[in-house]
BALOMAR-351501 format. One line per 8 residues: their letters; for each residue x, z, y of C-alpha. Coordinates in Angstrom, 1 decimal. Layout:
N
a) X,Z,Y  ...
***
This chain:
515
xxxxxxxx) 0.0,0.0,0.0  1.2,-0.3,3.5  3.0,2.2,5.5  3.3,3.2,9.0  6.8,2.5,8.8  10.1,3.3,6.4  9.3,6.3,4.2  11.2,9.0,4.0
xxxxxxxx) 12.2,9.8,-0.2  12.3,13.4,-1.7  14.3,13.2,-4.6  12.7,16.2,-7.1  15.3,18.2,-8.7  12.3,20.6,-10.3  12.0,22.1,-7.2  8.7,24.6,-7.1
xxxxxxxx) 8.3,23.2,-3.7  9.7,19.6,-4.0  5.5,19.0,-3.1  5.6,20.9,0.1  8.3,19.4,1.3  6.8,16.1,1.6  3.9,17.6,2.6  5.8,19.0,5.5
xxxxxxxx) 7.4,15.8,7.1  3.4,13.7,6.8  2.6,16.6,8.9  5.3,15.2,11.4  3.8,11.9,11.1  5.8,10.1,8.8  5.6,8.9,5.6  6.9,10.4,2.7
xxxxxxxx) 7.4,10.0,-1.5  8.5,11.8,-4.2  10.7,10.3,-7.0  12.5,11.8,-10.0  16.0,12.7,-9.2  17.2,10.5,-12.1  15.7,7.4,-9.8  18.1,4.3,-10.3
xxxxxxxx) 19.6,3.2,-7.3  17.7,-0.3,-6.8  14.2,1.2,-7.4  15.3,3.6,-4.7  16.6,1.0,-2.4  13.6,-1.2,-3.5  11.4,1.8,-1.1  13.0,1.0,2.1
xxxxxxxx) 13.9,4.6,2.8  14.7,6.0,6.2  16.0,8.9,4.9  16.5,11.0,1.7  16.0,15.0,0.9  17.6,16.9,-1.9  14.9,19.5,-3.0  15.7,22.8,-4.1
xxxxxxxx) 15.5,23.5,-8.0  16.2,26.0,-10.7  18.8,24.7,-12.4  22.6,25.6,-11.7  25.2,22.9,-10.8  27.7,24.2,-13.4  25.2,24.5,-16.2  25.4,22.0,-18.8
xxxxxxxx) 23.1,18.5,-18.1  22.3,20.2,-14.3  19.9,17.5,-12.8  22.3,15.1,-10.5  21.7,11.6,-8.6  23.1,9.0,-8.9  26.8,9.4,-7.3  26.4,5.8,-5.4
xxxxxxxx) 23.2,7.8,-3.4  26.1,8.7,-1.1  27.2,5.3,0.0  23.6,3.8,0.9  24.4,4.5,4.7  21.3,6.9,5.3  21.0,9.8,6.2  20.8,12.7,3.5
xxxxxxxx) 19.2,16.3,3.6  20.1,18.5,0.9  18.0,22.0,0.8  19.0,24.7,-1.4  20.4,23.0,-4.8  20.1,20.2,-3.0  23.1,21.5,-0.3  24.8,22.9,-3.7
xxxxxxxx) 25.1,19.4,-4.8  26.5,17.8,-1.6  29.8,20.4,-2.3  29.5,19.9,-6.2  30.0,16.1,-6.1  31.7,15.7,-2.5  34.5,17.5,-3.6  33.6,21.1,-2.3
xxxxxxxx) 33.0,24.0,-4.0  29.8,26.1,-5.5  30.5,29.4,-6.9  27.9,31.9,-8.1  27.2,34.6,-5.2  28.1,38.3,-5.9  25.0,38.9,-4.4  21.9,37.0,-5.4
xxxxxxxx) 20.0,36.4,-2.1  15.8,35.7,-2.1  13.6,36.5,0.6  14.1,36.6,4.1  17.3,36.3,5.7  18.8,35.5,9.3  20.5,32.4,10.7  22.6,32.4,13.4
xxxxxxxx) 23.6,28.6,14.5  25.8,26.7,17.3  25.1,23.3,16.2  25.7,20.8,18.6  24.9,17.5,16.4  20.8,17.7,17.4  19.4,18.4,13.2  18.9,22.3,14.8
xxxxxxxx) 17.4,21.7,18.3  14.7,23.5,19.9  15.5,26.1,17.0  15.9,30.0,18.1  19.7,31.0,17.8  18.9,33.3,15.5  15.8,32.7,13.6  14.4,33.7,10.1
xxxxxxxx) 14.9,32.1,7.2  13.5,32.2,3.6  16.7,32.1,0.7  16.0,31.8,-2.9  19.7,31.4,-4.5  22.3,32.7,-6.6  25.0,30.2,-6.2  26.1,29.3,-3.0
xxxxxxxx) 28.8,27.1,-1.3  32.2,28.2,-0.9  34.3,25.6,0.0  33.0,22.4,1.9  33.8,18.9,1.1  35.6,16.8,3.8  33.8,16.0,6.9  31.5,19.0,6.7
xxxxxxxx) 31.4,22.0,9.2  29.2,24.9,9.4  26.3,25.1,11.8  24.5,28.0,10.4  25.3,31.2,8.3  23.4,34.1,7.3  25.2,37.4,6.4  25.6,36.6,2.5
xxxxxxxx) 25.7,33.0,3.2  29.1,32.0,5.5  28.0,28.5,4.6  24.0,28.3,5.4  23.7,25.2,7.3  26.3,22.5,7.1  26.5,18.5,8.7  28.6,15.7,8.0
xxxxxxxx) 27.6,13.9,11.7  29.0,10.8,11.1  27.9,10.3,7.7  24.2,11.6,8.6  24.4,14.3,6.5  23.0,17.7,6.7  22.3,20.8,4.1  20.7,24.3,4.2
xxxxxxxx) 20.9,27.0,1.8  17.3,28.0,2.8  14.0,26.3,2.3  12.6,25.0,6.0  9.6,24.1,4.2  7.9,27.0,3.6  6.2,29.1,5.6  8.6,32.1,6.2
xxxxxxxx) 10.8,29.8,8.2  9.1,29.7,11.0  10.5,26.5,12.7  11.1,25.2,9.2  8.8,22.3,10.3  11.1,21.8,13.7  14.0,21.6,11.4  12.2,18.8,8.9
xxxxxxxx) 11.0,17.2,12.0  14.4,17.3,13.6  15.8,14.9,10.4  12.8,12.6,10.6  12.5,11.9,14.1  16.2,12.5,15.3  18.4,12.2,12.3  16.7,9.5,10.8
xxxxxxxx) 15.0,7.7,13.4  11.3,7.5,11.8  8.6,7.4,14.6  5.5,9.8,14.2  3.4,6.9,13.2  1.8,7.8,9.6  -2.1,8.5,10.5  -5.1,8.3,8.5
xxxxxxxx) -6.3,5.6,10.5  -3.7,3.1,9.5  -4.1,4.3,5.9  -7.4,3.9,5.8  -7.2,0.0,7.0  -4.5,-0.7,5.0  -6.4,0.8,1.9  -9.7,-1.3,2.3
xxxxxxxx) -7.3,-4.7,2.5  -5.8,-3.2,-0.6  -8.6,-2.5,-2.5  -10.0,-5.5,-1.3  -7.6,-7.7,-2.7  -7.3,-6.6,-6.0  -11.2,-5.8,-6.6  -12.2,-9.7,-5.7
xxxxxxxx) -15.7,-10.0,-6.8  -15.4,-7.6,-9.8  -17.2,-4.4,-10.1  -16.0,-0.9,-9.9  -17.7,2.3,-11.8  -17.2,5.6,-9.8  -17.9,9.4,-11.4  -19.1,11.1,-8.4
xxxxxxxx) -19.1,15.1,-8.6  -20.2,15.5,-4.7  -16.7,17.5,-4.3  -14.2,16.4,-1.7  -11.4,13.7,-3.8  -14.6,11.6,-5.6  -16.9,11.9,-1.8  -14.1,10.3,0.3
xxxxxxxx) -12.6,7.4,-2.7  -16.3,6.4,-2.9  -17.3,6.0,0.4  -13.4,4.2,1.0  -14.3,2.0,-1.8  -17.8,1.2,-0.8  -16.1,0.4,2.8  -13.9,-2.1,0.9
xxxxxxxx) -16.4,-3.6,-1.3  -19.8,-2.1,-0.3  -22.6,-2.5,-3.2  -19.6,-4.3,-6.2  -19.2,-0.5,-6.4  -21.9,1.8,-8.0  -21.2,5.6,-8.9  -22.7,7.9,-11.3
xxxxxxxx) -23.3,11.3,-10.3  -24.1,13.7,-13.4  -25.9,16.6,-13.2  -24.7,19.0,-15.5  -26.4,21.8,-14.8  -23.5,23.7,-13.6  -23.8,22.8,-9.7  -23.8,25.1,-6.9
xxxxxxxx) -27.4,25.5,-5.3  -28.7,22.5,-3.3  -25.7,20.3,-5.0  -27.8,17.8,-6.5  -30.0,17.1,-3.3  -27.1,16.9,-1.1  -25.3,14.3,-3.1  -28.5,12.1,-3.3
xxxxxxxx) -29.3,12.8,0.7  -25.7,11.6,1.5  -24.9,9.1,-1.0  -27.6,7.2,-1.4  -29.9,8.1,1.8  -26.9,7.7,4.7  -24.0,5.8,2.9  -26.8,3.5,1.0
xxxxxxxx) -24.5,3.4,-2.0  -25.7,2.3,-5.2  -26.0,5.5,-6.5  -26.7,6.8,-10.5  -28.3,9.8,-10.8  -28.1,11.7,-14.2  -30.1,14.6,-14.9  -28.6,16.4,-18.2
xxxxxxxx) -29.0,19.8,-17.1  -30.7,20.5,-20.6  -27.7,18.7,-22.6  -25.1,20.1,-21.1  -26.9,23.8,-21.5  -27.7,23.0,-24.9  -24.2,22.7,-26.4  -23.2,25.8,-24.4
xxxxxxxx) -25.0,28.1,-25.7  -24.2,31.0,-27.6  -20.1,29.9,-26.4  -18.0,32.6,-24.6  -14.4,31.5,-24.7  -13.4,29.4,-21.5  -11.2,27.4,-23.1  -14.3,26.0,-25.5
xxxxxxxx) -16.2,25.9,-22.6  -14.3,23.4,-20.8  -13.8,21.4,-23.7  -17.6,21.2,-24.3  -18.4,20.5,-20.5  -15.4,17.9,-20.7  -16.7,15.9,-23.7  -20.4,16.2,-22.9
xxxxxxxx) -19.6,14.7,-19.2  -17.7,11.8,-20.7  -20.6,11.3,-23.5  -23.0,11.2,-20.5  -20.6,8.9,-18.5  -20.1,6.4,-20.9  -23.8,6.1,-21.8  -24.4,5.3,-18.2
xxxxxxxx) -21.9,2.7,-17.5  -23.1,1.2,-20.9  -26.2,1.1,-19.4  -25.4,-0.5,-16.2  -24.0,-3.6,-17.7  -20.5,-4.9,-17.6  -17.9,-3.1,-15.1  -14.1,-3.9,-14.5
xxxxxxxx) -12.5,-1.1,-12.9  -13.0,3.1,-13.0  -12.5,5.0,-9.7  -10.5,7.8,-9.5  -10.2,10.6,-7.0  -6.8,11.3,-8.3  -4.3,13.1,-5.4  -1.0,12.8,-5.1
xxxxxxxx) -0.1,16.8,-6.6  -2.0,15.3,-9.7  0.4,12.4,-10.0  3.5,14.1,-9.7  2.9,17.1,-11.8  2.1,15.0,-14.6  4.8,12.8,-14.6  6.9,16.1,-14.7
xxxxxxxx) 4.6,16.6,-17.8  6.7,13.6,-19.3  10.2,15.1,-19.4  11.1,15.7,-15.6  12.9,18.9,-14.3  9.2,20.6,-12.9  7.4,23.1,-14.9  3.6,21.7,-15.6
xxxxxxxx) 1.1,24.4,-14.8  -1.8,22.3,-15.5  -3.4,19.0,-16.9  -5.6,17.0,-14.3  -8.4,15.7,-15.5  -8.0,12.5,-13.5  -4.8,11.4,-14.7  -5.9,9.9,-18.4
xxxxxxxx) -9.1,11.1,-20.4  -12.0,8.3,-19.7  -9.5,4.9,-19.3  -8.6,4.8,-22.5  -12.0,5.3,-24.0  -13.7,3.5,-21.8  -11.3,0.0,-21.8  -11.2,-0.3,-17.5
xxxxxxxx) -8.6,-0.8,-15.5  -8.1,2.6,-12.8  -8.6,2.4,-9.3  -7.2,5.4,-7.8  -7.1,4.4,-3.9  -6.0,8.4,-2.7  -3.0,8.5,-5.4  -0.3,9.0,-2.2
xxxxxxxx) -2.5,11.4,-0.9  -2.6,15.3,-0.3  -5.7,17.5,-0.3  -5.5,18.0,3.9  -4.9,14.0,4.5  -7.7,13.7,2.2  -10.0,15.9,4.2  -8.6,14.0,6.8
xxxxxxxx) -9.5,10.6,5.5  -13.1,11.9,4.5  -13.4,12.5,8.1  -12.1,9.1,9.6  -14.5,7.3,7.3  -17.4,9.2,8.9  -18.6,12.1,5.8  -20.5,15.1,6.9
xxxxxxxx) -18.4,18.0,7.3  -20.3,19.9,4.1  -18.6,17.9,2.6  -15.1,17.5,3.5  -14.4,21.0,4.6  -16.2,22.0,1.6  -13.6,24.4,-0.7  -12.3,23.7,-4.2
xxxxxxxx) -14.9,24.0,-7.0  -13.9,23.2,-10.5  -14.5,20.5,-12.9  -16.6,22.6,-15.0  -17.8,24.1,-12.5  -20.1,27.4,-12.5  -19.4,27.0,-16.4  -16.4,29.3,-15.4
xxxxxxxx) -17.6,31.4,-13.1  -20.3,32.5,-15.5  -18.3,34.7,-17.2  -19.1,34.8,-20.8  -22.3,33.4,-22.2  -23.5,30.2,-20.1  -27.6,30.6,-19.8  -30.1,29.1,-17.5
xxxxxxxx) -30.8,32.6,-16.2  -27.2,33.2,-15.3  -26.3,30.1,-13.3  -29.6,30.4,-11.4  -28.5,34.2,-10.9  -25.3,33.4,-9.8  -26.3,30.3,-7.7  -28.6,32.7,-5.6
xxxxxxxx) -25.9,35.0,-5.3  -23.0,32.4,-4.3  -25.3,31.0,-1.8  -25.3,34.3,0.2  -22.0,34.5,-0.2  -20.7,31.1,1.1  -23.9,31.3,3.9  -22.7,35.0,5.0
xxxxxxxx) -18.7,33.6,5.5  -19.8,31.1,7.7  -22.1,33.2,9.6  -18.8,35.5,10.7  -17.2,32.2,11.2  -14.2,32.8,8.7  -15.1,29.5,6.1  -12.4,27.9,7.6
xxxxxxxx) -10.1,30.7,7.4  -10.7,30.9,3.6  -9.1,28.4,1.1  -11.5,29.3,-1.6  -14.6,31.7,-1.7  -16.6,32.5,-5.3  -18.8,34.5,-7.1  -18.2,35.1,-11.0
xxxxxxxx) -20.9,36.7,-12.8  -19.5,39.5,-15.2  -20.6,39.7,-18.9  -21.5,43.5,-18.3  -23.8,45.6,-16.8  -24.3,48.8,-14.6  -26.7,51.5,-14.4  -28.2,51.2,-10.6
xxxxxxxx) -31.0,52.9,-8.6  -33.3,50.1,-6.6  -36.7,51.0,-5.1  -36.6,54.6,-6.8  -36.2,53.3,-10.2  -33.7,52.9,-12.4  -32.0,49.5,-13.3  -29.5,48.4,-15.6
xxxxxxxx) -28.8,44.8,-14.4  -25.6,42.3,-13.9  -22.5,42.7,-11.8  -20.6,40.1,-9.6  -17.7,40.1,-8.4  -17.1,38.1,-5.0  -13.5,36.5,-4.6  -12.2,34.7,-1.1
xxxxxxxx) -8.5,33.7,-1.0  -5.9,32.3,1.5  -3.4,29.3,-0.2  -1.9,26.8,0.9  -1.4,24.5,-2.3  -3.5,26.9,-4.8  0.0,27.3,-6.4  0.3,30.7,-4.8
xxxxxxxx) -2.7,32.8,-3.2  -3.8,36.2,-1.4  -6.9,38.2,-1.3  -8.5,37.7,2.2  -8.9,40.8,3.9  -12.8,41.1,5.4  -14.1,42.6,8.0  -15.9,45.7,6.3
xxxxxxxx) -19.2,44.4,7.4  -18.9,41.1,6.3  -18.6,42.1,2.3  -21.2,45.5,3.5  -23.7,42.7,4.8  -23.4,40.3,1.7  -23.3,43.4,-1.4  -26.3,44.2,0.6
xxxxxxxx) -28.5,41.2,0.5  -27.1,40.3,-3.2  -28.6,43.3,-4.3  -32.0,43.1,-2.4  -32.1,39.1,-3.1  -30.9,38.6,-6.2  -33.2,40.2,-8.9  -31.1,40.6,-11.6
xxxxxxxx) -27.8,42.1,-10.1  -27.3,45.9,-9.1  -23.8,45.8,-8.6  -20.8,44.0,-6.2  -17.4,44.4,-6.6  -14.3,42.6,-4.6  -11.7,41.0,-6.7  -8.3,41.9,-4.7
xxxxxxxx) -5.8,40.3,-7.1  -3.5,38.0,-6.1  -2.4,34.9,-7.8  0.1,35.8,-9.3  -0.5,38.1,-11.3  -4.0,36.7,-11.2  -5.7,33.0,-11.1  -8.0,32.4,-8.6
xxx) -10.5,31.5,-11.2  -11.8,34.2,-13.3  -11.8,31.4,-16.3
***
């Protein structure tokens, strides 16, 4: 697809934040990929990089099949940032030195600079930093000189100015380094010379040539959940293409209240799509029952959904291509699923599953995309704000937020009881302070007291988090009357609950699903 300009290449040494990094310099308006570190040298040159970063990564330089590039990376002519590993490499194959540190350093730590070459301008003299090492650089290769240190690391920053080349011990990308993102935008506007030209705008023009090119006058088949990744590739498609596209939209019985009618008022009523509603609420409910383990749960709502799927595209006659809300995060961790550096937390449902079943070629328009330029996108393209600011819900849905037995009673219990939820956060005006907000319903139950008489009815447990990424999250911290005002109406509204609890845990230990 086109780009607003020369990208600039992450190579991914299995860093835990090789994702945020990219993520990091698209927030400073220019384009950015992530590649294997293993990438041959003509594929990379075959991008038409501006620049290149090092990530961090686990591994050691000195342990035994380390994760290095390619030596002849060095003698493209671009400029190179190396963070973390990626600065341990610059003195491991430049002729320096990397020893391990006497003392280990992670967390926050203090830089004091006097760089005069520009990659450090507009940054405090002494600013915080987050370290997560335990080698470090002891001896720099030729044409290096220290710009930074902190007081375990003599060698925190370090530049090469006529060769472009720049490394930090730290990790500017995340969030305690506070003018992490001047430093990243520093290298991408300054070093490397990349203007802040990647918008959603341009994307979404090139996108609808793109799609237009290859679709021609087939047809394309779209599962559409009503969350945010399916929403914004339909209505891009139907842009590109208008009615060669039809979507399916299943209702599994698992939706959060109002979900079906607000897919069918957008959809179909404003976006005039050709639009394929499924009701198999009973189906769905049916093969659930009397199942308690999540795992068996998401298989069942997984195979049923695709059973449902493929019945309705065999209905609606001949189709060429399957849309895809897959993101970018889904892409990348599952090529480290084939053999890269990165530990796989997860399978995403979007990368494989129906294609091979179902014999059509994938059409996955948002595959360079991150879950805020999505939003983003949604937004360009004109979709309601319930819809793009909505927060992550799961594939299974409430399937795994009824804790334990799935019954008709439950969801519409816990429907009632989300609803106030969700409607009492945006009444304070915190739903956009919250990256995800849910109720699970508990398989137990409480002894309570409610209009003088005793009770012994269901308990749910209300959970709001802050992320970034979902790969990390905290408890979000209420005001008192906020969770006061919502146990209080759950209790009085909802018939069969007695009892509210807030789930403080973070993730780690926790998940922020309960299943």
């Amino acid at each position: 697809m086109e780009k607003a300009g020369q990208p600039i290449v992450v190579l991914d040494f299995g860093a835990q934040y090789s994702k945020l990094i990219a993520r990091r310099v698209r927030e400073a308006r220019v384009y950015s990929v992530i590649v294997p570190f293993d990438t041959p040298i003509a594929e990379l040159q075959s991008l038409r990089p501006a620049g290149i970063i090092f990530s961090g990564g686990p591994a050691s330089v000195h342990q035994p099949g380390a994760p290095k590039p390619d030596p002849a990376v060095f003698s493209l002519g671009l400029p190179i940032l190396g963070i973390c590993y990626g600065v341990q490499l610059f003195a491991d194959m430049l002729g320096g030195k990397v020893e391990r540190a006497n003392e280990r350093e992670y967390g926050i730590a203090y830089l004091e600079h006097d760089d005069g070459t520009g990659f450090l301008d507009e940054v405090e003299a002494r600013t915080q930093v987050w370290m997560s090492h335990g080698d470090r650089v002891t001896q720099l290769p030729s044409g290096f000189q220290v710009i930074g240190r902190t007081e375990n690391s003599p060698y925190a920053a370090i530049a090469d100015p006529e060769r472009r080349f720049f490394g930090v011990q730290f990790h500017p990308e995340v969030v305690h380094t506070p003018q992490g993102r001047q430093i990243l935008s520093n290298f991408v506007h300054t070093v490397c010379g990349c203007p802040p030209s990647w918008d959603m705008g341009s994307f979404a023009d090139a996108a609808v040539r793109e799609i237009r090119d290859r679709v021609g006058d087939k047809r394309v088949l779209c599962a559409l959940s009503g969350g945010v990744d399916s929403s914004v590739a339909a209505v891009l498609i139907h842009r590109a293409i208008g009615d060669k596209l039809t979507c399916v939209f299943v209702n599994n019985g698992l939706l959060r209240k109002g979900e079906p009618e607000m897919v069918l008022r957008v959809f179909r009523d404003n976006f005039r799509i050709n639009l394929d509603y499924a009701d198999a609420e009973d189906r769905f409910l049916t093969a659930l029952r009397g199942v308690s383990d999540p795992e068996r749960k998401r298989k069942i709502i997984g195979n049923v959904f695709i059973e449902v799927f493929e019945e309705e595209a065999r209905r609606l006659g001949h189709m060429d291509f399957l849309a895809q809300g897959t993101l970018y995060p889904d892409v990348i961790e599952s090529v480290s699923a084939t053999g890269g550096p990165s530990v796989t937390i997860k399978s995403h449902h979007n990368v494989g599953g129906l294609p091979e079943k179902m014999h059509l070629e994938l059409l996955e328009p948002l595959r360079e995309l991150f879950k805020d330029e999505v939003r983003a996108l949604g937004r360009e393209l004109g979709l309601p704000e319930e819809i793009v600011g909505r927060h992550p819900f799961p594939g299974p849905g409430l399937g795994v937020r009824c804790v334990g037995e799935v019954t008709r009673e439950r969801l519409d219990t816990l429907r009632d009881a989300d609803a106030i939820f969700i409607e009492e956060i945006r009444r304070a005006g915190l739903y956009g302070s919250i990256w995800q907000a849910l109720v699970c319903l508990l398989p137990v139950r409480s002894v309570g007291v409610q209009g003088d008489e005793r009770t012994y009815a269901e308990v749910c447990s209300l959970r709001a988090v802050t992320s970034e990424d979902a790969m990390t999250a905290d408890w979000f911290r209420f005001p008192p009357e906020v969770l006061q005002r919502t146990a209080n109406r759950i209790c009085n509204e909802v018939k069969h609950v007695n009892r509210v609890l807030y789930d403080i845990t973070s993730k780690p230990p926790g998940t922020i699903e309960w299943e």
